[in-house]
Each structure stands twice: as structure tokens, then as C-alpha cells.
C-alpha positions in Angstrom: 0.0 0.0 0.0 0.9 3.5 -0.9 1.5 5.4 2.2 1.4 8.9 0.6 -1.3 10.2 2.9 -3.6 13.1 2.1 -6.7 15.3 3.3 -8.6 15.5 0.3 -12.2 16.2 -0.7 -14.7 13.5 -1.6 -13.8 12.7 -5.3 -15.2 9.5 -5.7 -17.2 8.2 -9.0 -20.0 5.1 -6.9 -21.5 4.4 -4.1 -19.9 1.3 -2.2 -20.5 -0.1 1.6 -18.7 0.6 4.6 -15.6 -1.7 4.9 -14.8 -1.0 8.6 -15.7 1.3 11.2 -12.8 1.9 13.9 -12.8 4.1 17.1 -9.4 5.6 18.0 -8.0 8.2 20.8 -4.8 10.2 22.3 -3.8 7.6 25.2 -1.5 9.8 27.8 1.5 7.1 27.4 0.7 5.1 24.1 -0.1 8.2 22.2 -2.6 7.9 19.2 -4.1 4.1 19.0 -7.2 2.3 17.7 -9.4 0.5 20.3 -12.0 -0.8 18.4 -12.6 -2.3 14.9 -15.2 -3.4 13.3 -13.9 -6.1 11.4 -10.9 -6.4 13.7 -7.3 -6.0 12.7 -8.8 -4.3 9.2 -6.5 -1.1 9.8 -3.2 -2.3 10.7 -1.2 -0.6 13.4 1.2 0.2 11.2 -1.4 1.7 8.5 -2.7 3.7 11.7 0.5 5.3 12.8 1.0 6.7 9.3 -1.9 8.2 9.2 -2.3 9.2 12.9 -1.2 12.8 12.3 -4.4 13.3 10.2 -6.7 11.4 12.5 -6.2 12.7 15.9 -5.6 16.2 14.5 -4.9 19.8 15.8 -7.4 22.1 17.0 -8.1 23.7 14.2 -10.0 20.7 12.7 -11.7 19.4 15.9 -15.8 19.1 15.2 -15.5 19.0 11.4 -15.8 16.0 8.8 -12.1 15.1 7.5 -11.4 12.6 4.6 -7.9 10.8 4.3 -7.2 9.0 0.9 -5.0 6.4 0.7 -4.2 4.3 -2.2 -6.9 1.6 -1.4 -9.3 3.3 1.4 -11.1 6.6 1.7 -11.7 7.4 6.1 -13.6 9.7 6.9 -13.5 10.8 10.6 -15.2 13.7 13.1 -12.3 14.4 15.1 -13.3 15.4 19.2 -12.0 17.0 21.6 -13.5 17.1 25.4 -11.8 19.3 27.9 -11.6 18.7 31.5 -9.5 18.1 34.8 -10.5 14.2 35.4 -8.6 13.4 32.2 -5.1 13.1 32.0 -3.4 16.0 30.1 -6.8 17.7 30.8 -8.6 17.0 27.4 -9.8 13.3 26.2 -9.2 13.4 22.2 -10.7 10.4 19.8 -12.2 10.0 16.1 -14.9 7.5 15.1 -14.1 6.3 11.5 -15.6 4.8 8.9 -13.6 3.2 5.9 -14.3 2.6 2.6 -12.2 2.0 -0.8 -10.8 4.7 -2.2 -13.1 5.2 -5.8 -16.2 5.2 -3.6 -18.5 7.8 -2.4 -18.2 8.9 0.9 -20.3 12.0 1.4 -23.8 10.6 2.2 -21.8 8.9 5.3 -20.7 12.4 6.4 -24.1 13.2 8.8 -24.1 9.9 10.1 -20.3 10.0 11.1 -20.9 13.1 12.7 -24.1 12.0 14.3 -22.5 9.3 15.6 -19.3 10.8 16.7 -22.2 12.8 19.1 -23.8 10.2 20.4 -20.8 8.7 21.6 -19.9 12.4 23.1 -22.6 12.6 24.8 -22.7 8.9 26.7 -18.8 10.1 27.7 -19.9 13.3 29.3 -23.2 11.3 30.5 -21.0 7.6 32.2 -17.4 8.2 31.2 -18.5 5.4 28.7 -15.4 5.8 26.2 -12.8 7.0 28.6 -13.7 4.3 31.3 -12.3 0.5 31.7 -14.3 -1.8 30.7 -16.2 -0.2 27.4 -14.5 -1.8 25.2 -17.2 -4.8 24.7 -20.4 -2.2 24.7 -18.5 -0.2 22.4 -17.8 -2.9 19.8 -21.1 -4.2 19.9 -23.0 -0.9 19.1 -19.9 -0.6 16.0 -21.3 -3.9 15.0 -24.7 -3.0 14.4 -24.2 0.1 12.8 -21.4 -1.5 10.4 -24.4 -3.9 9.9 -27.8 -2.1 9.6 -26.1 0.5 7.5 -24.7 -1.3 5.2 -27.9 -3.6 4.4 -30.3 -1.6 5.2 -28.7 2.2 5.3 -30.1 3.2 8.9 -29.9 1.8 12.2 -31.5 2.9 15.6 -29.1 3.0 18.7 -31.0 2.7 22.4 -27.9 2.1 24.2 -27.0 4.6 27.7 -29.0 7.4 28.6 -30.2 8.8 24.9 -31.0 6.9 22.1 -30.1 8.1 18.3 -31.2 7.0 14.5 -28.6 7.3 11.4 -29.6 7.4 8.0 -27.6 7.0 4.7 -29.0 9.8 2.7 -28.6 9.2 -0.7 -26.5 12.4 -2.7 -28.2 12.5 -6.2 -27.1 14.8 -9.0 -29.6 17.5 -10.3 -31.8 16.3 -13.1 -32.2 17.6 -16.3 -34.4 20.9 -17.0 -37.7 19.6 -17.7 -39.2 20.7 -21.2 -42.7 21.4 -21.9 -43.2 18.5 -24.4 -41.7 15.9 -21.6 -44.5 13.2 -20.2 -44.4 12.9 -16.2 -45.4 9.5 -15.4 -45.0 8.3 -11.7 -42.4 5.1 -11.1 -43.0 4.9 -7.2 -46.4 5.6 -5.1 -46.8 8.8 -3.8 -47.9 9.7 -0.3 -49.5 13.7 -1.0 -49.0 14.4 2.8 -45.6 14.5 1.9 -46.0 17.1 -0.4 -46.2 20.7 -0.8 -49.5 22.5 -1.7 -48.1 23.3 -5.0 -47.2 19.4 -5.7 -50.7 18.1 -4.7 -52.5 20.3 -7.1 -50.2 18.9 -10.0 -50.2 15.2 -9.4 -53.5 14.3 -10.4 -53.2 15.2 -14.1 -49.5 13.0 -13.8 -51.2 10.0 -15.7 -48.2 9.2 -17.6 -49.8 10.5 -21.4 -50.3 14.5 -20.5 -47.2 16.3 -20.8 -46.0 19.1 -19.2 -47.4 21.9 -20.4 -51.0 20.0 -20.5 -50.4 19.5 -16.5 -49.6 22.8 -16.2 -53.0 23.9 -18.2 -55.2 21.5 -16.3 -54.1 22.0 -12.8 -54.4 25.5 -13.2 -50.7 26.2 -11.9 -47.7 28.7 -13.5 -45.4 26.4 -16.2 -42.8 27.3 -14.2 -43.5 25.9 -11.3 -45.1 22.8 -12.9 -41.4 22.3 -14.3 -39.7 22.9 -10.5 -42.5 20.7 -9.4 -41.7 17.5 -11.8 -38.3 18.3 -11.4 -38.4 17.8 -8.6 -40.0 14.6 -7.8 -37.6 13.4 -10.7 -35.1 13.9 -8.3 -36.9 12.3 -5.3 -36.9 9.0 -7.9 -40.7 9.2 -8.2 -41.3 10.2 -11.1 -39.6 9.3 -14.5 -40.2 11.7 -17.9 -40.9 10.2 -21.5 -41.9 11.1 -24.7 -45.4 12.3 -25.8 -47.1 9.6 -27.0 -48.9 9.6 -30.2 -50.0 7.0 -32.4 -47.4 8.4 -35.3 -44.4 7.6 -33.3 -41.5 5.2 -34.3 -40.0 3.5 -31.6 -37.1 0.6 -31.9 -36.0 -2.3 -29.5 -32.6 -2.2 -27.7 -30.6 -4.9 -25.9 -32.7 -5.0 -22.9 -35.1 -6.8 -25.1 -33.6 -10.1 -25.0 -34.1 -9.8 -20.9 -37.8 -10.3 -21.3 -37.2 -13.4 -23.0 -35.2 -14.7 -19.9 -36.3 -13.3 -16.7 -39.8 -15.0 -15.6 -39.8 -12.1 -12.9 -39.7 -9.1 -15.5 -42.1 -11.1 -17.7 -44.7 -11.0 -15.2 -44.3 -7.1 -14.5 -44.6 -6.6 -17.8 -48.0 -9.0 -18.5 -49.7 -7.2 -15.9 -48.0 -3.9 -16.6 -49.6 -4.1 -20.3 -52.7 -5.7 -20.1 -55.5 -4.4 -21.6 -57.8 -5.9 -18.3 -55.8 -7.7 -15.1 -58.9 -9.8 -15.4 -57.1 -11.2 -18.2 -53.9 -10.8 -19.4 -52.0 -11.1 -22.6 -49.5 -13.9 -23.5 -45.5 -13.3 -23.7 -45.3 -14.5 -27.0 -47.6 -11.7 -28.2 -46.0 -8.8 -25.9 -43.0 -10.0 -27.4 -44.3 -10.1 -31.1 -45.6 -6.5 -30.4 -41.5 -5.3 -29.1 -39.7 -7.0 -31.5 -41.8 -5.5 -35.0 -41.1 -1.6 -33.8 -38.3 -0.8 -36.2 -37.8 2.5 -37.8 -40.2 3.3 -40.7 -42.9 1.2 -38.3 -45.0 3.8 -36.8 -47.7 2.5 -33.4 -50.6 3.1 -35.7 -48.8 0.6 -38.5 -48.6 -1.9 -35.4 -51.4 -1.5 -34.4 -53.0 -2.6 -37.3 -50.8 -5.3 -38.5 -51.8 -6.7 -35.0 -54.7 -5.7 -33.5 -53.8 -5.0 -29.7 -57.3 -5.1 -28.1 -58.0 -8.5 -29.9 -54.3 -9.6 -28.0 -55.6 -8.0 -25.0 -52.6 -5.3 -24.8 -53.1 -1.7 -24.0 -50.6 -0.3 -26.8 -50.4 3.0 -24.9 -49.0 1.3 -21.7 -47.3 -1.0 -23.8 -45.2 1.3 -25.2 -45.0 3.2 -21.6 -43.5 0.0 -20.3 -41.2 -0.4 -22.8 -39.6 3.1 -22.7 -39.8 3.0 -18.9 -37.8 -0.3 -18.9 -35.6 0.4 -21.5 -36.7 -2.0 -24.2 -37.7 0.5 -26.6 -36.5 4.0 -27.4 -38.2 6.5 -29.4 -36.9 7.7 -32.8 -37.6 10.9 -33.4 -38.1 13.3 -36.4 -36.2 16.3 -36.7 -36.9 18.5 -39.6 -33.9 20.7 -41.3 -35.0 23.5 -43.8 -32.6 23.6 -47.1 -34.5 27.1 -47.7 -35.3 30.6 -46.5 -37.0 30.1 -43.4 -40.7 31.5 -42.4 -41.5 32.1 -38.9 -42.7 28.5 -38.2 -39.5 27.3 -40.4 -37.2 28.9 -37.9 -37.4 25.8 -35.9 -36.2 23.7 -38.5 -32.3 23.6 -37.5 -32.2 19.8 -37.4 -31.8 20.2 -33.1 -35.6 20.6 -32.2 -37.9 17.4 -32.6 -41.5 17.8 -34.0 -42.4 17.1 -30.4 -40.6 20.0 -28.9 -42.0 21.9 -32.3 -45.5 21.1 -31.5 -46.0 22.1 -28.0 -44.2 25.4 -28.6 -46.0 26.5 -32.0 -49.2 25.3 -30.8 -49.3 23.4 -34.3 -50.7 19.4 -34.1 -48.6 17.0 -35.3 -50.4 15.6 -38.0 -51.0 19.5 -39.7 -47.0 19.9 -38.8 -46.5 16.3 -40.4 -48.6 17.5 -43.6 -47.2 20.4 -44.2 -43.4 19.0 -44.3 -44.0 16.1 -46.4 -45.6 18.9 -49.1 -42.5 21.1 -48.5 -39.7 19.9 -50.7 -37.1 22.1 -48.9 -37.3 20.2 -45.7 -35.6 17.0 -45.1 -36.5 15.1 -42.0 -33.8 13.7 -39.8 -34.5 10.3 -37.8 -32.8 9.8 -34.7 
């Protein structure tokens, strides 16, 4: 291992778990030493006293998150400092740390470290519980189940001593995408509306997965603007996902993920029931898969549609191809139309970078009179993609 030590920010690219948690002080004689590990011996003592300089630190970065990156582990600590008489050298110093590898992720553990770190403060000042003799057993079980709960389950309640304390993982996620008028909403998670601000209640039920944004925004009676903020923002919670407008003059084609719903009995089932034109009844594989496999480019939904017949299959088309796009199977191909010409006012979107969706819902033009008017225009070319 490299021993070229460093305080550094949190730089890592994925998540990962916790691969130890270890409590360390300032012993009067021994100097800086680990007294518990969780699993033991994971830190080596001669790892530790490397590093010790940057885990039992100065003053100036006592009660603050620190991050020491090594060449195979990240540690992130909340160094603490308690002053008074009873200890020796008047002050008791130690760091709770948690370790994980070096790529990973480590600022969602931050609160939790520092929570923690707290809790174990405050049972000191309480019963001398980390100073004292004989906590080294209590002490290594309560590191146990949090190294345990948190890394399963991302949370774990501690009832140990006089006060009692809950950590959470909170999940960092980046900031979504701005959310364009055109864009469907469609919910991927239930939704609880006491959750929710005022603002948020009022838009969810037009969210039915086929009205886009700027439709939501006209039925629920509430600024564009904060539609967008609104959807963007449960997009960011995870519970809802954006597609394309649907229309029955949309090409879609398969991808990959195709080949998984001929293999995974679970993901076949979601999607039979997901699809199903009545959950009295539903549809077989081997026509879901039929439907999938024929969208090609050049095949618009209507063309299926009647090559196939979904009602007579017992397949809602619609969610169909909601399904599909939400799982991955099938993308849409979109049309974007490039003038060759002098442009008109409505031709000034015609740059090849705006799709006839994104066209529509600003001009206020339908698609099929859009449609009709480019295939009779000879200096516009359309552009699939």
C-alpha cells in the first residue's frame, strides 16, 4: 500500500459499503491508537500510525468531517476534543471512523459520522462510557450494528446509555435535467400527497403518464414554471420518470434490454400485468413480445397497431409502449426536420436540433397538420434519430 497520505475532498465516482468502522484516541503514554474495529485488525497498526497525524488532529480541525485518501481506502472521521480536569493532560481526544475504498463515495456517510461521533460524546460526558475501563465490549457491539444495519439496510436505531439516536444514509443525487414542456411525467413509485407541498398536490392528479407538461400545467391551473420545478423535482426524489409524448405516429425501436424479457420470468410477469389491456385477463408473452420485436424504424404505433390488433391480443398499446420506454426496451426515434431554404417564422425551428415534439408544443401546431405540411415542402428534409 501507498502510504502517501492526504486530506482530500470526496472525489469519488459510486457508491460502495462501509468496509470498517474503527474508534481511535490520544492515550496519555501510548499516544494515538485504535481501540475498536469493526472487522478487527482491518487497519493495521502500522497503517494507523501513518496516518495518525491526520486522525487525531490539531485544534483547528476538531468538530468537522475530515477525509484521508489512501491508495486503497477513503476514512472519513469527526475528530473530538473534550476538555476537562478528570482526564489526563486535561482533554480526552478520539475520532470514530468509517472506511471505505478509495473510488467510492463517501459524502452521504458524512451526517451519520458526525451523528454518531455525538452520540458517543454525549454517553462520555453522560457515564465516562469511552474513557472508562471496561467499554470496550459495549462499544464494539453498538460498532457492529451500525457496520451492519447501514450497510444492508442504510439506517440503524441505537438505544444504548441514557439517549437513544437514529442514522440514516441519505442518498446524494445529481440535479436532473431541465424539464421541457413536451416531456411526459409519469409516476415510477407511489406517492404519499401528505408528503408534499401545496403546490405538488394540485399537479399530481393530471400526472397519468400521457399528458405532458405543459398540459399539466393547463389542467391543474398552476404557473409552467412551477409545474417544471414541481416534476423536477420529484424526478429527483426517484418518483417520477419523464418520456416522450405519445402519439400513435411515433416510431420507436428495440434495444438490448429486449432479450431480458425473454429470460427473466420475474420481469415477464411485470410486464403482462404492466400491459394488459384488463388484469382480469392478461396477454400472453409471446404476443407482448411479437408487439417489441416488430417496432423498427419506418414502423409507426398506428402501423402496429394494425398489422396486430392489440385489443383482440388483450394489450393496452399505450402502456405497452410506456412499459417499454420506462424499462428500456424501446426507445423512441424521433423526427427532426432541417430547412434547405429561406425560413418562415414556423421554419425557424427547422435547425435539425428541435424534434417535432418539442416543435409542436411550442408553435401550438398538431402533429399531423406539422406532419402535412413538411411532407408537401420539398425544402425540408427530415432527420431520424
Amino acid at each position: 500500500m501507498n502510504n502517501a497520505n492526504s486530506l482530500s475532498a470526496d472525489y469519488g465516482s459510486k457508491e460502495g459499503p462501509i468496509r470498517c468502522i474503527f474508534f481511535c484516541e490520544f492515550h496519555p503514554t501510548a499516544g494515538p491508537i485504535i481501540s475498536c474495529q469493526i472487522p478487527d485488525n482491518f487497519i493495521s497498526k502500522e497503517l494507523f500510525d501513518s496516518i495518525s497525524v491526520y486522525i487525531i488532529t490539531k485544534a483547528e480541525l476538531q468538530r468537522s468531517t475530515i477525509t484521508v485518501t489512501l491508495q486503497d481506502f477513503k476514512i472519513l472521521g469527526f475528530p473530538v476534543r473534550i476538555d476537562d480536569k478528570k482526564y489526563a493532560r486535561n482533554a480526552f481526544h478520539f475520532n470514530l471512523c468509517f472506511v471505505c475504498d478509495s473510488d467510492a463515495r463517501t459524502v452521504q456517510y458524512e451526517s451519520v459520522v458526525t451523528k454518531l461521533s455525538e452520540y458517543l460524546m454525549a454517553m462520555e460526558m453522560e457515564s465516562i462510557f469511552l474513557s472508562g475501563g471496561k467499554r470496550n465490549k459495549e462499544l464494539k457491539l453498538i460498532l457492529k450494528q451500525v457496520f451492519e444495519k447501514l450497510n444492508t439496510k442504510g439506517e440503524c436505531a441505537l438505544t444504548e446509555g441514557p439517549t437513544a439516536t437514529h442514522l440514516k444514509v441519505c442518498r446524494i443525487r445529481s440535479d436532473p435535467d431541465a424539464v421541457m414542456d413536451y416531456q411526459v411525467p409519469v409516476f415510477i413509485k407511489e406517492l404519499s400527497q401528505s408528503q408534499w407541498d401545496l403546490t405538488t398536490q394540485q399537479v399530481t392528479p393530471y400526472i397519468d403518464g400521457f399528458n405532458h407538461v405543459a398540459r399539466v400545467a393547463a389542467l391543474s391551473d398552476v404557473d409552467n414554471n412551477l409545474v417544471k420545478a414541481c416534476v423536477q423535482n420529484l424526478v429527483y426524489y426517484g418518483v417520477v420518470a419523464l418520456m416522450p409524448l405519445f402519439q400513435y405516429g411515433n416510431v420507436y425501436c428495440t434495444t438490448p434490454k429486449l432479450k431480458v424479457l425473454a429470460q427473466d420470468a420475474e420481469f415477464q410477469d411485470k410486464c403482462l400485468h404492466y400491459v394488459a389491456k384488463s388484469h382480469r385477463q392478461l396477454p400472453t408473452l409471446r404476443d407482448v413480445f411479437r408487439m417489441y420485436a416488430a417496432m423498427t424504424r419506418g414502423a409507426t404505433v398506428r402501423d402496429l397497431c394494425v398489422r396486430f390488433n392489440p385489443p383482440s391480443l388483450r394489450i393496452n398499446e399505450r402502456k405497452l409502449v410506456q412499459f417499454g420506454v420506462l424499462e428500456e426496451i424501446i426507445r423512441r426515434v424521433q423526427k427532426y426536420p432541417i430547412l434547405l431554404t429561406d425560413k418562415s417564422d414556423l421554419q425557424k425551428s427547422f435547425s435539425g436540433s428541435s424534434s417535432l415534439d418539442e416543435i409542436c408544443c411550442v408553435t401550438g401546431v398538431t402533429t399531423q397538420n406539422l406532419e402535412d405540411q413538411l411532407e408537401r415542402d420539398d425544402n425540408v428534409i427530415l432527420l431520424w434519430k
